[in-house]
C-alpha positions in Angstrom: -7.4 7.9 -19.0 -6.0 5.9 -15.8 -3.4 7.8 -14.0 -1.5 6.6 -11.6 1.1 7.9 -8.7 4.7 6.8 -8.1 3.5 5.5 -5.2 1.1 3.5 -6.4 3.7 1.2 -8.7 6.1 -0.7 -7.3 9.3 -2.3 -8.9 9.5 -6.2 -8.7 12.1 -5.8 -6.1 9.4 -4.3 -3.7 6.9 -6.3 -5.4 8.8 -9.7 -4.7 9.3 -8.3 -0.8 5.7 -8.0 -0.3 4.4 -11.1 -1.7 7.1 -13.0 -0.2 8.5 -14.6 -3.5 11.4 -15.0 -5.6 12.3 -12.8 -8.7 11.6 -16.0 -10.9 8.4 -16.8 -9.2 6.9 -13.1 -9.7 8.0 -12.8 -13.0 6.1 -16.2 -14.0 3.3 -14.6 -12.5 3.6 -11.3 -14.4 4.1 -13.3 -17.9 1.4 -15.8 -17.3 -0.8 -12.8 -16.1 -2.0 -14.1 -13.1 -0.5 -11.0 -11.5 -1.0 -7.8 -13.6 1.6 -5.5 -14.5 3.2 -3.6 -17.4 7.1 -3.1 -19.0 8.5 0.6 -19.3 11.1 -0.5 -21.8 12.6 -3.4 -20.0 11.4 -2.4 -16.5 8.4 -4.4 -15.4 6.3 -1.8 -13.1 3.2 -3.5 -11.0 0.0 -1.2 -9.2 -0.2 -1.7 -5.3 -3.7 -2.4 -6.2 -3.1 -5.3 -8.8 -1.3 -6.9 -5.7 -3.8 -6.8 -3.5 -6.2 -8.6 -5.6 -4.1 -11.0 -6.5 -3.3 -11.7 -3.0 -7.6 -11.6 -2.3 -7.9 -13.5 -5.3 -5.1 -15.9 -3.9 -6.9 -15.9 -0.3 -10.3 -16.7 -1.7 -9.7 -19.5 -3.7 -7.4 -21.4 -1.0 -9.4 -24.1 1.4 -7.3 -23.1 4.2 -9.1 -19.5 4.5 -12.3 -21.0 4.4 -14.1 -19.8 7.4 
């Protein structure tokens, strides 16, 4: 079974903070599941490691980083 730390989830206050988005655009993400996370009740609850790949994933596929 996975188990994770507290510090590895983050709320999507702290989520939004560090991708730089908006509460509506992060929860678009989370629903379409483009970014991963999960719901404790109501509470959505997203892994420092499902943002970094999405923000890889993000870099990868955008011309601009093209090197």
């Amino acid at each position: 079974m996975l188990e994770m730390t507290q510090e590895e989830l983050v709320s999507v206050d702290e989520a939004c903070a560090i991708l730089m988005v908006s509460k509506g655009t992060l929860y678009g993400l989370l629903r379409s599941g483009v970014l991963k996370g999960f719901k404790i009740g109501r509470i959505w609850k997203i892994s420092r490691k499902a943002i970094n790949y999405y923000i890889n994933t993000a870099i990868k596929d955008d011309p601009v980083f093209d090197t």
